[in-house]
ZATORTOR-355518 format. One record per atom (N, C-alpha, C): residue number from 1; chain; x, y, z. Coordinates in nm, 3 decimals. Each point is the difference from the previous one (the first is absolute). Layout:
// residues N
(NUM,'A',(X,Y,Z));
...
END
This chain:
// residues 176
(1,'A',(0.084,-0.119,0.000));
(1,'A',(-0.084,0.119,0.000));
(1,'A',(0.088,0.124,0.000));
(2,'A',(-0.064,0.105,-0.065));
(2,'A',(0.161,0.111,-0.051));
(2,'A',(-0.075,0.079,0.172));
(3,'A',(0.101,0.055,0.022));
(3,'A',(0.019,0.134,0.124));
(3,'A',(-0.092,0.092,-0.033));
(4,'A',(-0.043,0.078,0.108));
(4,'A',(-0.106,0.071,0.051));
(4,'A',(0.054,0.108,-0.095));
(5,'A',(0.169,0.043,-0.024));
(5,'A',(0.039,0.117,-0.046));
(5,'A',(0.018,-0.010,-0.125));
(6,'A',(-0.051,-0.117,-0.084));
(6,'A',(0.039,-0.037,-0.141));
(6,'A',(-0.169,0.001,-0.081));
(7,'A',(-0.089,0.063,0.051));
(7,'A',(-0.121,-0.006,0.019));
(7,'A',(-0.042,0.222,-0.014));
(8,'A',(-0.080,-0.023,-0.091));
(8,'A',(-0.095,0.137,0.043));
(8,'A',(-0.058,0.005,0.138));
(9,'A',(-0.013,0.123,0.040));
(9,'A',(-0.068,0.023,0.133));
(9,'A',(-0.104,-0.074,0.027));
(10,'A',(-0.098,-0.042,-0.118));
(10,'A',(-0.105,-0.026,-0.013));
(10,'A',(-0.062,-0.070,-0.138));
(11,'A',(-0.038,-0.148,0.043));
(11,'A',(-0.033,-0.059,-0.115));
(11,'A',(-0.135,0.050,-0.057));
(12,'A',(0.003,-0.035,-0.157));
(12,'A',(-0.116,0.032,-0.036));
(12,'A',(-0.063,-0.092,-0.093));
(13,'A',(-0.072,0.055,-0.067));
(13,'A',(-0.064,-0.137,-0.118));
(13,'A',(0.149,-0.008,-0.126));
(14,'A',(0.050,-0.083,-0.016));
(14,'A',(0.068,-0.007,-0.108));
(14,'A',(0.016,0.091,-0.118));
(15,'A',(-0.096,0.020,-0.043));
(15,'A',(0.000,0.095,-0.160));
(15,'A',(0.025,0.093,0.077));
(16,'A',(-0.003,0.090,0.134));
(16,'A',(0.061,0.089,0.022));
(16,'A',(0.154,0.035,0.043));
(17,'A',(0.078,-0.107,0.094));
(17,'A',(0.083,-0.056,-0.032));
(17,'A',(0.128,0.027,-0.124));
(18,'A',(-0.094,-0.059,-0.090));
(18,'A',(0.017,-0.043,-0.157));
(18,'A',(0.019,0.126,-0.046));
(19,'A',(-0.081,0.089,-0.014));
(19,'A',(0.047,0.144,-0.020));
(19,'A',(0.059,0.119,0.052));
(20,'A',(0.028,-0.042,0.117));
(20,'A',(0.092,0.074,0.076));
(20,'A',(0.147,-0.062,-0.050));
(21,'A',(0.048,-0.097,-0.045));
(21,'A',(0.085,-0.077,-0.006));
(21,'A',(0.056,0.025,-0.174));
(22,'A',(-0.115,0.071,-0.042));
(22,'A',(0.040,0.064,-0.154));
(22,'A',(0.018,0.106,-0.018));
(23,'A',(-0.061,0.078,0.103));
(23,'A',(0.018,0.125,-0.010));
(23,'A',(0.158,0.052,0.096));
(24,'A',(0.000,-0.089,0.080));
(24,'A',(0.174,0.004,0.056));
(24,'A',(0.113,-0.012,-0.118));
(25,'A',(-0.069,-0.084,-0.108));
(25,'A',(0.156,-0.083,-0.101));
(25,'A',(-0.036,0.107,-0.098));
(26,'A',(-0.119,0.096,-0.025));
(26,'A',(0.036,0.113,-0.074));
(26,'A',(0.080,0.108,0.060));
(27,'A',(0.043,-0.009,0.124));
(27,'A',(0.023,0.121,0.098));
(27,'A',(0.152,-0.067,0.016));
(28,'A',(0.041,-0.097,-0.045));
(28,'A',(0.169,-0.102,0.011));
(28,'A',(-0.034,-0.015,0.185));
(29,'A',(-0.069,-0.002,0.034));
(29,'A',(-0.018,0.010,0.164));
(29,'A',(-0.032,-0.160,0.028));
(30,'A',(0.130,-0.110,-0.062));
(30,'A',(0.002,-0.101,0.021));
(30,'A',(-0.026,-0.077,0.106));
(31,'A',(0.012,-0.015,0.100));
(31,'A',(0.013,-0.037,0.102));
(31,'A',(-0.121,0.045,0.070));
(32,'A',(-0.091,0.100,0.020));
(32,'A',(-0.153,0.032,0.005));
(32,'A',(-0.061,-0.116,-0.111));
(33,'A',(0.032,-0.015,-0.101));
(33,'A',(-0.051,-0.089,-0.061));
(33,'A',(-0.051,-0.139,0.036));
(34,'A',(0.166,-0.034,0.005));
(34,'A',(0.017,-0.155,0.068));
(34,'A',(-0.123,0.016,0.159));
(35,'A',(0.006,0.092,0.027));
(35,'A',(-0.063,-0.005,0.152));
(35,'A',(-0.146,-0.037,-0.033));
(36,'A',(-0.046,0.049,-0.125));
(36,'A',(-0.128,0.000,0.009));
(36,'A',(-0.039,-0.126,-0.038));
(37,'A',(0.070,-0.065,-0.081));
(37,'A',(0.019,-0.133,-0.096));
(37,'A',(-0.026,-0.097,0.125));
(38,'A',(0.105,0.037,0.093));
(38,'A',(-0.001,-0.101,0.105));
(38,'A',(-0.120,-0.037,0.084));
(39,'A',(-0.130,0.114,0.013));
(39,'A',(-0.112,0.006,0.021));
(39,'A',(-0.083,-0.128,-0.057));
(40,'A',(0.055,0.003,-0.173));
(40,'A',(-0.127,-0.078,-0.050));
(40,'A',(-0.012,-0.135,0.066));
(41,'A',(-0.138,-0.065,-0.052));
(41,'A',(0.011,-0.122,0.094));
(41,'A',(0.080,-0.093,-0.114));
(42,'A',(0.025,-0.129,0.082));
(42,'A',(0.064,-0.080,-0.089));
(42,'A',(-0.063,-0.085,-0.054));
(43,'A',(-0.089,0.026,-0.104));
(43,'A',(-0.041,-0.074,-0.086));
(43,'A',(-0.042,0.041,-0.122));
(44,'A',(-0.017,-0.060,-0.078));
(44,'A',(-0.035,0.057,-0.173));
(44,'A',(-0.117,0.061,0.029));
(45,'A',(0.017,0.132,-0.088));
(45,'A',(0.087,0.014,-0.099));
(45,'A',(0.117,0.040,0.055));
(46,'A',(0.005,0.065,0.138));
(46,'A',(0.087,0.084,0.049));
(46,'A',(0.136,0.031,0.043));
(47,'A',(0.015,-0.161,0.007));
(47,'A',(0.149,-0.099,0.004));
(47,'A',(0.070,0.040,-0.182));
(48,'A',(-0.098,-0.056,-0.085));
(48,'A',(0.112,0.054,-0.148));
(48,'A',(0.032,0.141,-0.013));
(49,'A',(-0.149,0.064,0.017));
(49,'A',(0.026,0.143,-0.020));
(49,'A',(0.140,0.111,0.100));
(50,'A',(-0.010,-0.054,0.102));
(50,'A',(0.139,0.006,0.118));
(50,'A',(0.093,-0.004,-0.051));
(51,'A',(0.028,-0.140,-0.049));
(51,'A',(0.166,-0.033,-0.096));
(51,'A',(-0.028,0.059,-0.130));
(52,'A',(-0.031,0.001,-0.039));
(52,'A',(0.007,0.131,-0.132));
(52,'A',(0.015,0.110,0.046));
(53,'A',(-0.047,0.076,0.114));
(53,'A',(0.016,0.140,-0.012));
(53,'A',(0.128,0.036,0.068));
(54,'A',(0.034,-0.140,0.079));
(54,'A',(0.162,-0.007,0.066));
(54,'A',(0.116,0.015,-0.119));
(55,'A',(-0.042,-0.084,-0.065));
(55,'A',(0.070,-0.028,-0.075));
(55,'A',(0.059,0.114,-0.105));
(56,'A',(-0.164,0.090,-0.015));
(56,'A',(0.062,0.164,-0.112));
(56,'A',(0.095,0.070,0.142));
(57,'A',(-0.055,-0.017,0.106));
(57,'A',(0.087,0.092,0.122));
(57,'A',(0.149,-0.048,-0.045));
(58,'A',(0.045,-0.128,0.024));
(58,'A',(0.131,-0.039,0.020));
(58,'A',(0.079,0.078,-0.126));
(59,'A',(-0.087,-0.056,-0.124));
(59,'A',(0.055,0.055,-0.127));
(59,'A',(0.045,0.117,0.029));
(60,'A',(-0.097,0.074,0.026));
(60,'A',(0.041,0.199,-0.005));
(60,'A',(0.119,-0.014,0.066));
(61,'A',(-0.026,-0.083,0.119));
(61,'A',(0.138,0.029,0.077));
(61,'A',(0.126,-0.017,-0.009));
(62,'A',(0.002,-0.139,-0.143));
(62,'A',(0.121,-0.076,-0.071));
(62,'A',(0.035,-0.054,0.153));
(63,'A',(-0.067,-0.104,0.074));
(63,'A',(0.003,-0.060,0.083));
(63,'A',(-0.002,-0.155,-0.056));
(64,'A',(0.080,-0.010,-0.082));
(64,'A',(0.002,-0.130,-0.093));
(64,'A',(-0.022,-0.118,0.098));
(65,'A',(0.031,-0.056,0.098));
(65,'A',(0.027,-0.141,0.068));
(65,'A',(-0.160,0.023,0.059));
(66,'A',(-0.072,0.076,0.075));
(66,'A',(-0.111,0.033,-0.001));
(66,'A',(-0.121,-0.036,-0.104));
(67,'A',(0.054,0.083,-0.091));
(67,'A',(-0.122,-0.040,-0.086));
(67,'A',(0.020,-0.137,-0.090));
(68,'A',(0.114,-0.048,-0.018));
(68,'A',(0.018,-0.135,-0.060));
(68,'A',(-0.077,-0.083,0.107));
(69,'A',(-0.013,0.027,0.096));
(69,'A',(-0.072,-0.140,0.112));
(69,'A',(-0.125,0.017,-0.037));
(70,'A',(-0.078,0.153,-0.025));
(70,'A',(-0.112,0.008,-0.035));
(70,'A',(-0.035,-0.083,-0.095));
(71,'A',(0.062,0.069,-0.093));
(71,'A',(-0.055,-0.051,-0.197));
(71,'A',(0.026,-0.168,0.040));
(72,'A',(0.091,-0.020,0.049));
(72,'A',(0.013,-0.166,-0.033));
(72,'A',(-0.057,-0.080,0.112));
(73,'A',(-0.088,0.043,0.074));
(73,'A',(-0.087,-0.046,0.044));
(73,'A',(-0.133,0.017,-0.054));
(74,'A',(-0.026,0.074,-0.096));
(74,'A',(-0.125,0.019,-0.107));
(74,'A',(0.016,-0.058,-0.101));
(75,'A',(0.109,0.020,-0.011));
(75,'A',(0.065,-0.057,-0.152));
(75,'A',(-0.017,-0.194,0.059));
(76,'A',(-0.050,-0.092,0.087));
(76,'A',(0.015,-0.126,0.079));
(76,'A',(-0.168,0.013,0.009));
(77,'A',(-0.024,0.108,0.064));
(77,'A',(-0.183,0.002,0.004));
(77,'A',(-0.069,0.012,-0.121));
(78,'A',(0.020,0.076,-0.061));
(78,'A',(-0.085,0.058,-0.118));
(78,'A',(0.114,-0.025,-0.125));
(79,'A',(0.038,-0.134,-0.052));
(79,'A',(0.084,-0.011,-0.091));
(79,'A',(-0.042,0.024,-0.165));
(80,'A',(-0.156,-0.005,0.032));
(80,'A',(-0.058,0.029,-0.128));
(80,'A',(-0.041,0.157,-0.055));
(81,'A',(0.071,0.063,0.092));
(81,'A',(0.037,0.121,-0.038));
(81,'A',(0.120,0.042,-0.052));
(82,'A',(0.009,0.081,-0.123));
(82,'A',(0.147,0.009,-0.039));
(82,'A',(0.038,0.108,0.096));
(83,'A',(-0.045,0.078,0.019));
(83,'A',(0.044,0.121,0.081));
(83,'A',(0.076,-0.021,0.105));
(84,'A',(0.034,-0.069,0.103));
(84,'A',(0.025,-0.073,0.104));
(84,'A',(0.176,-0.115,-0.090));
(85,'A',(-0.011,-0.044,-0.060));
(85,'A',(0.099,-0.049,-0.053));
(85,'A',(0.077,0.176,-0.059));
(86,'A',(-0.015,0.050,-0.015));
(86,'A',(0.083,0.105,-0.089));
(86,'A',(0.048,0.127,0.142));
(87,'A',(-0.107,-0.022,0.102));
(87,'A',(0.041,0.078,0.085));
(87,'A',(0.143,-0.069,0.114));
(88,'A',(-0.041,-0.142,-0.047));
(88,'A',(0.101,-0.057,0.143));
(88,'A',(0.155,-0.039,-0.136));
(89,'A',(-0.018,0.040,-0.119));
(89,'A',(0.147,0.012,-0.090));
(89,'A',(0.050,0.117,0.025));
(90,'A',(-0.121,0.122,0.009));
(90,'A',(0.066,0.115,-0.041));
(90,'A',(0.125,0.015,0.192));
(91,'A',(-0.082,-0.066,0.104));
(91,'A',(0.021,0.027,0.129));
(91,'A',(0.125,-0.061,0.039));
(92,'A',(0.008,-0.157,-0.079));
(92,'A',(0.097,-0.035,0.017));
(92,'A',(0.162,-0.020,-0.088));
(93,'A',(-0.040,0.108,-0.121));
(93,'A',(0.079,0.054,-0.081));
(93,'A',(0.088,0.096,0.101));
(94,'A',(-0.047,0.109,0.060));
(94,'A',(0.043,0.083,0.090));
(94,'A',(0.068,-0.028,0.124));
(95,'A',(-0.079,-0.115,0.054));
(95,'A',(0.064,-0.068,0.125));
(95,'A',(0.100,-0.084,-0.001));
(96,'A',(-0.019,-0.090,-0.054));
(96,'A',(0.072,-0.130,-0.067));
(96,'A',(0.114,0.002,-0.131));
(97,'A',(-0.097,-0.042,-0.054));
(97,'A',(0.112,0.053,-0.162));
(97,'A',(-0.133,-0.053,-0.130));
(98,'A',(0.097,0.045,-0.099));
(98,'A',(-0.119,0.031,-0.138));
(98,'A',(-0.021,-0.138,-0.043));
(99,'A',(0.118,-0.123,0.025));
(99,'A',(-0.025,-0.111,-0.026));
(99,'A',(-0.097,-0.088,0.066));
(100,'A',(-0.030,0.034,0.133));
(100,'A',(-0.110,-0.047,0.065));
(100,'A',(-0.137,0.056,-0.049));
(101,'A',(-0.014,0.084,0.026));
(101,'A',(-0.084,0.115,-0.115));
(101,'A',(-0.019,-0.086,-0.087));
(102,'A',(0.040,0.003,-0.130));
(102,'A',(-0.013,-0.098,-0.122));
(102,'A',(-0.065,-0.132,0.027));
(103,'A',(0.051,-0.058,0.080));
(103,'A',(-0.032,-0.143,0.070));
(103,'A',(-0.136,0.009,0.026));
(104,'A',(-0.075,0.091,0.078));
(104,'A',(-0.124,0.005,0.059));
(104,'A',(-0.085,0.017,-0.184));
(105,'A',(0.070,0.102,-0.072));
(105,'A',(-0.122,0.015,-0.131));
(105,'A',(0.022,-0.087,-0.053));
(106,'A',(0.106,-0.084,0.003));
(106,'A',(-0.018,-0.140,-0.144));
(106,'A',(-0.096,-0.094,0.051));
(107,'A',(-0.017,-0.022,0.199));
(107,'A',(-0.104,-0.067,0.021));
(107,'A',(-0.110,0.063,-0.024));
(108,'A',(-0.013,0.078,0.037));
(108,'A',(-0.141,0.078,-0.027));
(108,'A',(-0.027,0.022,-0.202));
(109,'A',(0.063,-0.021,-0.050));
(109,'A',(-0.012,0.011,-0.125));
(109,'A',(-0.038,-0.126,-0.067));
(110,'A',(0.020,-0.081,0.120));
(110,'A',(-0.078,-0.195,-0.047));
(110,'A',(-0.134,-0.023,0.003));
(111,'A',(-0.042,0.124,0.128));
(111,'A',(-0.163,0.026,0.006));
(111,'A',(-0.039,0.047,-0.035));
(112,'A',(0.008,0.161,-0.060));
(112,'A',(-0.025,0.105,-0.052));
(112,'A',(0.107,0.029,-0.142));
(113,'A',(-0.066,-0.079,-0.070));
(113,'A',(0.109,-0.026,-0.160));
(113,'A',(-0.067,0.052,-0.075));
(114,'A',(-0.050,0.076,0.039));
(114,'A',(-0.094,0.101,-0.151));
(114,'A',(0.005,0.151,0.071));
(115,'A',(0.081,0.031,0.115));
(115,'A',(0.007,0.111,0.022));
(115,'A',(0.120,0.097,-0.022));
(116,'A',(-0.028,0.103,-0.087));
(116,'A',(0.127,0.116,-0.032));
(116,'A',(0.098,0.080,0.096));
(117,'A',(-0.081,-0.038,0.127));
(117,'A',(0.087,0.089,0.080));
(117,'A',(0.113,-0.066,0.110));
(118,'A',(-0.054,-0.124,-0.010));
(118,'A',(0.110,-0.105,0.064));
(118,'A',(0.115,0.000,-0.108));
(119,'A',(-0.018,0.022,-0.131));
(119,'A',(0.049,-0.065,-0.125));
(119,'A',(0.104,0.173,-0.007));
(120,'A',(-0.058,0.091,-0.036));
(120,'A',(0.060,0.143,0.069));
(120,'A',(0.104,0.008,0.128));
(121,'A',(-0.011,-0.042,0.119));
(121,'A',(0.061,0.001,0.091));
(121,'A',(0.109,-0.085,-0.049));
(122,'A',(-0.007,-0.123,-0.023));
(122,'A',(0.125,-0.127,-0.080));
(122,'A',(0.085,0.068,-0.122));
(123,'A',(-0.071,0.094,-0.040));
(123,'A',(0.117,0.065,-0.081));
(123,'A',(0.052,0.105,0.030));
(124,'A',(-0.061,0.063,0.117));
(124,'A',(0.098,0.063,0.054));
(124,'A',(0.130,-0.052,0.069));
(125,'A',(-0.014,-0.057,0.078));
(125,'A',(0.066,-0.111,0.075));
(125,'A',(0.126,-0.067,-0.080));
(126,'A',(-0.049,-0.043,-0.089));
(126,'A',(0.040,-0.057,-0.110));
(126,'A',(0.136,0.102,-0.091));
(127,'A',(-0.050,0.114,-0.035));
(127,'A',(0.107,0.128,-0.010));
(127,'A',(0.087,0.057,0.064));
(128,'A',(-0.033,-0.044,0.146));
(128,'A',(0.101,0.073,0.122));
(128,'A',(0.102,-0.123,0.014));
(129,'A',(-0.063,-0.101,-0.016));
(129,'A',(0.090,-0.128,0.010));
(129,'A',(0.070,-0.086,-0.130));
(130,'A',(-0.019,0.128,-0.095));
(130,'A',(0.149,0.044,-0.121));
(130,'A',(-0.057,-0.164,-0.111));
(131,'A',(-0.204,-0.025,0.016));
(131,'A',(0.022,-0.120,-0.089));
(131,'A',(-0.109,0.078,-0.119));
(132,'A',(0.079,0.110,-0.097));
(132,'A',(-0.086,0.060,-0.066));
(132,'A',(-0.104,-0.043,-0.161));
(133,'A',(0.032,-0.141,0.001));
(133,'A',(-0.108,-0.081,-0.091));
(133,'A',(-0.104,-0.042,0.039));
(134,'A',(0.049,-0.047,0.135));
(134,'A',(-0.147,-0.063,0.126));
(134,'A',(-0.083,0.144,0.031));
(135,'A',(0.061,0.117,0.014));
(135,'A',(-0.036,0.104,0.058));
(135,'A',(-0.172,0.053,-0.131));
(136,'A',(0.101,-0.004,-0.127));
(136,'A',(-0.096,0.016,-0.123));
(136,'A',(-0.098,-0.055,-0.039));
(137,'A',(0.035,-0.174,0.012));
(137,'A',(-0.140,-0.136,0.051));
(137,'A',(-0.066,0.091,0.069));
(138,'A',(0.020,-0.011,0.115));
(138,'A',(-0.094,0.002,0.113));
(138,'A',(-0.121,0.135,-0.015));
(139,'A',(0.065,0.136,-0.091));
(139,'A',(-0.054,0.107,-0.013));
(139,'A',(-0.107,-0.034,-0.115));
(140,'A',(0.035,-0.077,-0.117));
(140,'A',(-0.057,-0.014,-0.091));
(140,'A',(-0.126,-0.097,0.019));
(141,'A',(0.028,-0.068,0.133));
(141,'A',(-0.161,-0.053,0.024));
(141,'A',(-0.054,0.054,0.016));
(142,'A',(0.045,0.102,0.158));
(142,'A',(-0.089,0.140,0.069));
(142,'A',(-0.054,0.019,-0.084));
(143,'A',(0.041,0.047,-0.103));
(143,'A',(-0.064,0.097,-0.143));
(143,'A',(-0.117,-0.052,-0.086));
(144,'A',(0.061,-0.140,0.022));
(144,'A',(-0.164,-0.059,-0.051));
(144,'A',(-0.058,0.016,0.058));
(145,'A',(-0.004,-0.021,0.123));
(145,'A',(-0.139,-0.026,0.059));
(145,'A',(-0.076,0.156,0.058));
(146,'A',(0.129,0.122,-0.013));
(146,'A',(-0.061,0.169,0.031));
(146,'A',(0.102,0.095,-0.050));
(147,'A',(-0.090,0.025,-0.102));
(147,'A',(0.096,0.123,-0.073));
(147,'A',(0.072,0.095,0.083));
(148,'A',(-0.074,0.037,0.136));
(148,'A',(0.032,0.091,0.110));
(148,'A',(0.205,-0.058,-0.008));
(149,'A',(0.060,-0.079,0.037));
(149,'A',(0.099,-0.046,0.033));
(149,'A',(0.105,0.023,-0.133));
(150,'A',(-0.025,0.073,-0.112));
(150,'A',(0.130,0.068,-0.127));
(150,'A',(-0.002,0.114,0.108));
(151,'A',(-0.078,0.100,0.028));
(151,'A',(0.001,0.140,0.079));
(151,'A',(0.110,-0.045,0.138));
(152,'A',(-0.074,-0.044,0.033));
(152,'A',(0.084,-0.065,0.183));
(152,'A',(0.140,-0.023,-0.025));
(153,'A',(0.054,-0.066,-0.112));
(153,'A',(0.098,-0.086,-0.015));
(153,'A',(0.133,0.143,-0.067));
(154,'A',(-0.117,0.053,-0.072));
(154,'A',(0.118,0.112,0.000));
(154,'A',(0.045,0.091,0.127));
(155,'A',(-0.113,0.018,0.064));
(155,'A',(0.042,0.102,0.111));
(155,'A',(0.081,-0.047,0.121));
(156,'A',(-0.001,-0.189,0.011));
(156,'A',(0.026,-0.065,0.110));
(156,'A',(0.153,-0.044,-0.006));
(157,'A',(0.046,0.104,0.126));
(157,'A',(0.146,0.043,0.037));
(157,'A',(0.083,-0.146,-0.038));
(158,'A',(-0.056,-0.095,0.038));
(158,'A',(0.078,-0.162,0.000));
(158,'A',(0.010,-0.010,-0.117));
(159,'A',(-0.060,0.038,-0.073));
(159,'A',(0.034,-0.037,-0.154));
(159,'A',(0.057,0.093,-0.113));
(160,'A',(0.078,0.075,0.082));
(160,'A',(0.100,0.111,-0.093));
(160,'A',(0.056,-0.089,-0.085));
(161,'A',(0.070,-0.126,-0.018));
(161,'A',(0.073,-0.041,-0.081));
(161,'A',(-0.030,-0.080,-0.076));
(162,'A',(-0.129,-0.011,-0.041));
(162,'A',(-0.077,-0.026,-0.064));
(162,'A',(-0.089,0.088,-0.084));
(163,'A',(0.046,0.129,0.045));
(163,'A',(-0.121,0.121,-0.071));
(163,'A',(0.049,-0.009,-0.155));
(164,'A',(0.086,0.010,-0.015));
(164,'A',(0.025,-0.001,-0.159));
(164,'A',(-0.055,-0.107,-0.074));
(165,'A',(0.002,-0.081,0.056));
(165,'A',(-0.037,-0.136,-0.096));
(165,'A',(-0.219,0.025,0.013));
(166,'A',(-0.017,0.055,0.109));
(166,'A',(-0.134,0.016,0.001));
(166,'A',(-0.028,0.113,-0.078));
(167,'A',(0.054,0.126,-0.061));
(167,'A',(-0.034,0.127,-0.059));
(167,'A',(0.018,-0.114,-0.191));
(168,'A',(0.076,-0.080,-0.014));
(168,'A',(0.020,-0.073,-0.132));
(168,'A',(-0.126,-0.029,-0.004));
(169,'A',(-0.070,-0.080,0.104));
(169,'A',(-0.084,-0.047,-0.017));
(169,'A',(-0.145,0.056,-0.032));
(170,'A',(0.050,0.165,0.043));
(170,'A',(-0.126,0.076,-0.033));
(170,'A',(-0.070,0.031,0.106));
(171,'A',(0.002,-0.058,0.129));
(171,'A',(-0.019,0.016,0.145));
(171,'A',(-0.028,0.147,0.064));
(172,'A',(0.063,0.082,-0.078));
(172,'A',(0.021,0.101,0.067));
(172,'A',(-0.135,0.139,-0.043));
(173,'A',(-0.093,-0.034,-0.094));
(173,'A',(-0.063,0.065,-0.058));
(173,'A',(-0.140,-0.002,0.107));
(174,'A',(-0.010,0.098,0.005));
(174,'A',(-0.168,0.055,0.091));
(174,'A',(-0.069,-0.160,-0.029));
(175,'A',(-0.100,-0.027,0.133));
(175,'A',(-0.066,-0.117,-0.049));
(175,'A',(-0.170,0.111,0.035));
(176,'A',(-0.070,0.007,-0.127));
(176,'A',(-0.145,0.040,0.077));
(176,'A',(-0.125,-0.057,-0.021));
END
């Protein structure tokens, strides 16, 4: 049971709670946040919605080892979400290293094999870790499956050394 001082003065119905706890993470008044979070009761929905909103906290904070426990404990609960696989790569790219990172999207890319943004993330990954044919694969699926990802791929810092071969490709032209 959390401490009397890890607690609002005063509990209330949840959805209020709940919005006190959003209106803190617009205010970066993190930690008011978490306080209010800690209020909710523990059960669904209020338990996922908790670790998600922990989880954008840790992010802001680049509290990497933090929020990797999050995501990859969602990413174990809710595996049929891609979102949750891409959050516990991006977490443990930062914490860990980019090769573990990678590791988590090629599994998640066994379940979710028709998705561009697992397939996006792998070529980034893929570029930083100097394998720039795999890097081009991996983009050229993204692309099938969402035009959105020629735009991304130019602007996305990991893939400077690859920009030329993507402007050949024509990549680089307004998509509307």
């Amino acid at each position: 049971m959390s401490n009397v001082d890890d607690l609002p003065p005063h509990i209330l119905k949840p959805e209020i709670h709940w919005k006190r706890a959003k209106g803190y993470l617009e205010l970066e008044m993190y930690e008011f946040a978490q306080k209010e979070l800690r209020a909710l009761p523990a059960e669904e929905p209020w338990v996922k919605r908790s670790s998600v909103f922990n989880l954008s906290i840790y992010q802001e904070l680049e509290n990497w080892e933090e929020a990797q426990k999050i995501a990859r404990g969602l990413r174990y609960e809710f595996s049929e979400e891609v979102d949750w696989w891409i959050a516990d790569a991006y977490a443990t790219r930062r914490f860990e290293s980019i090769t573990e990172a990678r590791s988590i999207l090629l599994e998640g890319l066994a379940l979710h094999y028709d998705d561009g943004l697992i397939r996006f993330n792998l070529a980034c990954y893929a570029c930083v870790l100097k394998s720039p044919r795999e890097c081009i694969d991996f983009l050229k699926e993204a692309v099938k499956r969402d035009e959105k990802f020629k735009l991304m791929a130019i602007e996305d810092d990991d893939l400077i050394d690859v920009r030329e071969e993507l402007l050949k490709l024509g990549w680089g032209k307004a998509i509307v």
